[in-house]
N, C-alpha and C positions, 0 to 999 in steps of 0.2 A: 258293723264296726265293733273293736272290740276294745273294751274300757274299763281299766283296772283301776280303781276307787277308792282310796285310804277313807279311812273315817265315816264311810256310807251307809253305818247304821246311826249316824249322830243325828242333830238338831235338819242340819242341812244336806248333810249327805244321804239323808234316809227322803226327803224331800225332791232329790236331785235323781235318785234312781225311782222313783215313781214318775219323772216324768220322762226319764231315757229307756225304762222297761219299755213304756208305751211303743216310742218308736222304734223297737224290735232289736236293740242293740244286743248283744252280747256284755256281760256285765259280772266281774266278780270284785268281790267286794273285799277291803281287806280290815280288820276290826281287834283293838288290842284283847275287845269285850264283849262275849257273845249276852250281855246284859240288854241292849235294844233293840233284840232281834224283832220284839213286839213290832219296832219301829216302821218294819217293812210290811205290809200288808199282805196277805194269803197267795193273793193272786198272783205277788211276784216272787214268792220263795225259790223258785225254780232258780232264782238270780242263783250264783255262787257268794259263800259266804264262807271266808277262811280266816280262821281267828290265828295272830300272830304280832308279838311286839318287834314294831317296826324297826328296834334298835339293834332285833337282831339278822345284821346284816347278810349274814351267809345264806343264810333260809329266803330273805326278801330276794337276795339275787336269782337264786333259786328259780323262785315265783315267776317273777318277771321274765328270766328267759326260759318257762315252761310258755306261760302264758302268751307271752310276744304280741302284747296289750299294743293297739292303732294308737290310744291315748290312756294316759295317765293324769287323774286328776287328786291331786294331792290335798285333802283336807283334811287329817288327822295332824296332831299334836297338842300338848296343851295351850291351852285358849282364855288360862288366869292368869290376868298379870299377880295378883298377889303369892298365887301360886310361884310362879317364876323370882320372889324374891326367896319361898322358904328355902325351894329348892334348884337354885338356878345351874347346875350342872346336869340335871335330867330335863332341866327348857332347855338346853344347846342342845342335848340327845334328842330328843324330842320335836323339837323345831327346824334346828339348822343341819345337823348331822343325817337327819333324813334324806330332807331335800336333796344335799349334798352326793348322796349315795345313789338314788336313782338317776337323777341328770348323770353320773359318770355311768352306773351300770346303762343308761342309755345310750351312752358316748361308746362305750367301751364293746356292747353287743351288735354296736352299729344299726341299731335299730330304726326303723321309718316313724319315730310317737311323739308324738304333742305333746308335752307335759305342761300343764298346768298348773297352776299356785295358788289358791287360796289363801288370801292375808288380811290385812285390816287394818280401820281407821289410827289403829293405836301406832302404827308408825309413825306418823307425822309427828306425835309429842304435843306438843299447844302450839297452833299455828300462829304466826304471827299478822297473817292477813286471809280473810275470808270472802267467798269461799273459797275453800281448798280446791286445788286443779291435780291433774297429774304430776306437774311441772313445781308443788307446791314442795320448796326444801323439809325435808324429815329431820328431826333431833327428838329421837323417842324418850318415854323417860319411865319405861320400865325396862324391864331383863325380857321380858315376852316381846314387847314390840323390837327390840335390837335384835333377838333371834331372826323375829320375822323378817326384820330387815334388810339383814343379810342372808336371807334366804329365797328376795328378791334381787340382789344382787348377785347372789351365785345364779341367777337365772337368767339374768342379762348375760354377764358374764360368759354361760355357754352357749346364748344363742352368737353373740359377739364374735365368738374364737372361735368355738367349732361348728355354730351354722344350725346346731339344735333348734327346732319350733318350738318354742316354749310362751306362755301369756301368763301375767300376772293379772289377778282381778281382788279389788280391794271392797272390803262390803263395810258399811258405817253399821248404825244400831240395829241390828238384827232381830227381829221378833214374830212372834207367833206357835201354833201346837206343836209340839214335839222337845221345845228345849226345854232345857232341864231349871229348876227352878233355886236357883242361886245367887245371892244377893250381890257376890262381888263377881260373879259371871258376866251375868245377864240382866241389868238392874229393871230394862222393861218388861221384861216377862215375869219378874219375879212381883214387880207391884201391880198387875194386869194381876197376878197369883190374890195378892195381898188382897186387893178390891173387891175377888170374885169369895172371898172367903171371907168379905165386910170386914175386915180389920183397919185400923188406920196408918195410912200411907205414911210413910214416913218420910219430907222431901226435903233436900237440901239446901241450903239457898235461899230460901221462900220463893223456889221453884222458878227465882230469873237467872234462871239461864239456860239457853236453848241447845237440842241435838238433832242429827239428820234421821229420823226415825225411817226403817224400813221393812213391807211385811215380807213374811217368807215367800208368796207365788212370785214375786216382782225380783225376789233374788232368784230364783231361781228360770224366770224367762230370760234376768238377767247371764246368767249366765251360761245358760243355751246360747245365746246372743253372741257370747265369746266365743265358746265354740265351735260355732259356726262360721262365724265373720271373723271374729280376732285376727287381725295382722300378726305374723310371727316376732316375737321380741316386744310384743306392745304390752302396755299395764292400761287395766281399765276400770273405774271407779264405776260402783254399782251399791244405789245411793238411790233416796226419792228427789233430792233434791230442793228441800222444804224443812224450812224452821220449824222444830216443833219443841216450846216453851212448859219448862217441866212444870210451868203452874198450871197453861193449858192441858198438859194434858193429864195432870193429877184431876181437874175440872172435868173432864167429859169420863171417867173412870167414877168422880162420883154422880154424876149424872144420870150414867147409866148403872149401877151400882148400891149405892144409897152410901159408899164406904166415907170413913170419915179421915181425915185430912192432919197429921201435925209436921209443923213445922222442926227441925232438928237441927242440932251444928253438923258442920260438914267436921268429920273426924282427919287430926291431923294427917294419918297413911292419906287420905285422899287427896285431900288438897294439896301432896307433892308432886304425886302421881298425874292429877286430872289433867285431862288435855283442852277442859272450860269449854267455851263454846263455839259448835262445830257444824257446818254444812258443804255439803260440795257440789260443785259445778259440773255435772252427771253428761257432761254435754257429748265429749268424747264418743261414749257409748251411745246414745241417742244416736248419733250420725249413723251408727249400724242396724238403727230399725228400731231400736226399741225404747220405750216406755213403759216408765211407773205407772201403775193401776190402779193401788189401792191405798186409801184415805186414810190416814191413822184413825180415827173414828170407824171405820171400816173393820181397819186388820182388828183394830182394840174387841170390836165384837163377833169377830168371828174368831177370837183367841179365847173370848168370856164363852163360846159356845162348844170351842172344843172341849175346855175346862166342866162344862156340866156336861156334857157325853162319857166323861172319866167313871 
C-alpha cells in the first residue's frame, strides 16, 4: 500500500511510520522541516522524505497526482493553540486550507485514497458533560481547535456528497519520546522534561483537576486500528480512557524523580482558553479490537528513559 504522510517526521508521525515501515508499506513522507529527520531511525531512511510547505498548493497537487497515494494520512499543521491566536491567518493556512486542498485534489483526480485526519481533544472547548463521546457537542475556544474543526467537517462533508472514504481520529493528552518540549504545546512532556532535569514542577490548580493521559504506542496501535477497521465517514476517539489527576501525577513524577513540587496561579490566557477537566468514553474504538496498554506510571518512565538515552 502506498501512504502519503504530512507531518511524519513529527512527535507522532515519526512514531506512525516506524510502525507501517514494518509492514512493508510504501511510504513517502511530506515535512515543512527537514529538522527531525533524526526522528526516523536508520533502518527506515529508504522511506521517502520530501521537504515542502503544505500551503503551497500547486507543488502539493503536484505530489499527490505523481505519487497516487492508496491513503493519505494527514498530520501536519500547527498544533498551538496560543500559537493560532498570534497568528491566526497561517492556523486557517495551516489547518483548514490544507485539508481543504487535498480532499478536493482527491475529488477532482478521482482517486481510490482514504484520507485521514488527525485532530484533537481541543475541539470540544470545555465539555459540559463527562465523558466525552463522539456524539459529545463541540464549542472550541481557541482559533486552533475551530480550524480543526472545520477541518473535520469539511471531512464529513466530502465523504457525505461525493462518497470520499475519509476517518477522523481525535487523540486527548498525548505523550512520550520524541515530542518536542514546550510548555504551552505539550504540558505532559514538558513536566516529565522538568522532573527528569529535577526542577520544580510547576502545577496549576493544586493539581485538582484531572486529564485523559495517553502514551505514544497506544496512539499509535490506535490508529492502525483506524486504518484498518475504520468505517468510511466515521470519527474515532483515541484516548486511554482514565482520569489522571495533575496532583497524581505531579506525585509519581516525584516519586520516581526526587523533583520538587510548587504550587502556581493558573495564568489568566489559560483559564479562557482551558477546556478543565477531561476524559473520554474510548468505547467506539474498542469495539474495532483495540486497547490501551500502557499505564501512565508506565509511559511516565519509559519517557524518563528515553530522556536519559539523549
Amino acid at each position: 500500500m502506498k501512504l502519503l504522510i504530512t507531518g511524519g517526521l513529527g512527535f507522532i508521525g515519526s512514531h506512525l511510520v516506524d510502525s507501517l515501515s514494518k509492514k512493508g508499506h510504501t511510504i513517502k513522507i511530506l515535512t515543512k522541516s527537514l529538522s527531525k529527520k533524526a526522528n526516523i531511525p536508520k533502518s527506515t531512511r529508504k522511506i521517502q522524505i520530501e521537504k515542502i510547505d503544505l500551503v503551497n498548493f500547486k507543488r502539493l497537487g503536484q505530489i499527490i497526482q505523481k505519487f497516487k497515494p492508496d491513503v493519505i494520512i494527514h498530520l501536519a499543521g500547527n498544533t498551538s493553540h496560543s500559537k493560532s491566536f498570534e497568528k491566526p491567518l497561517e492556523d486557517v493556512e495551516s489547518n483548514t486550507k490544507t485539508t481543504l486542498f487535498m480532499l478536493e485534489k482527491i475529488r477532482e483526480l478521482e482517486l481510490p485514497c482514504k484520507f485521514v485526519l488527525a485532530s484533537t481533544f481541543i475541539v470540544i472547548g470545555k465539555p459540559k458533560k463527562l465523558p466525552v463521546t463522539e456524539n459529545t457537542p463541540c464549542n472550541p475556544t481557541t482559533i486552533y481547535g475551530t480550524n480543526r474543526l472545520a477541518s473535520e467537517h469539511l471531512c464529513k462533508i466530502y465523504h457525505d456528497v461525493y462518497g470520499l472514504d475519509t476517518n477522523i481520529f481525535r487523540i486527548t493528552n498525548s505523550y512520550g519520546p520524541r515530542e518536542q518540549i514546550i510548555p504551552n504545546k505539550n504540558a505532559v512532556n514538558f513536566l516529565i522534561h522538568q522532573a527528569y532535569k529535577k526542577e520544580k514542577l510547576h502545577i496549576y490548580n493544586q493539581g485538582k483537576y484531572f486529564r485523559d493521559f495517553i502514551y505514544i504506542d497506544d496512539v499509535i496501535t490506535g490508529i492502525n486500528t483506524v486504518l484498518k477497521k475504520g468505517k468510511p465517514g466515521e470519527l474515532y476517539w483515541i484516548s486511554s480512557g482514565r482520569k489522571t489527576w495533575f496532583m497524581g501525577f505531579a506525585n509519581i513524577l516525584q516519586k520516581l524523580t526526587k523533583c520538587g513540587i510548587k504550587f502556581v496561579v493558573t495564568p489568566g490566557y489559560t483559564k479562557k482558553v482551558d477546556v478543565g477537566n477531561f476524559v473520554v468514553d474510548n468505547s467506539k474504538l474498542k469495539k474495532l479490537g483495540w486497547q490501551p496498554r500502557v499505564s501512565t506510571e508506565s509511559g511516565i518512565i519509559k519517557t524518563l528513559k528515553f530522556f536519559d538515552s539523549k
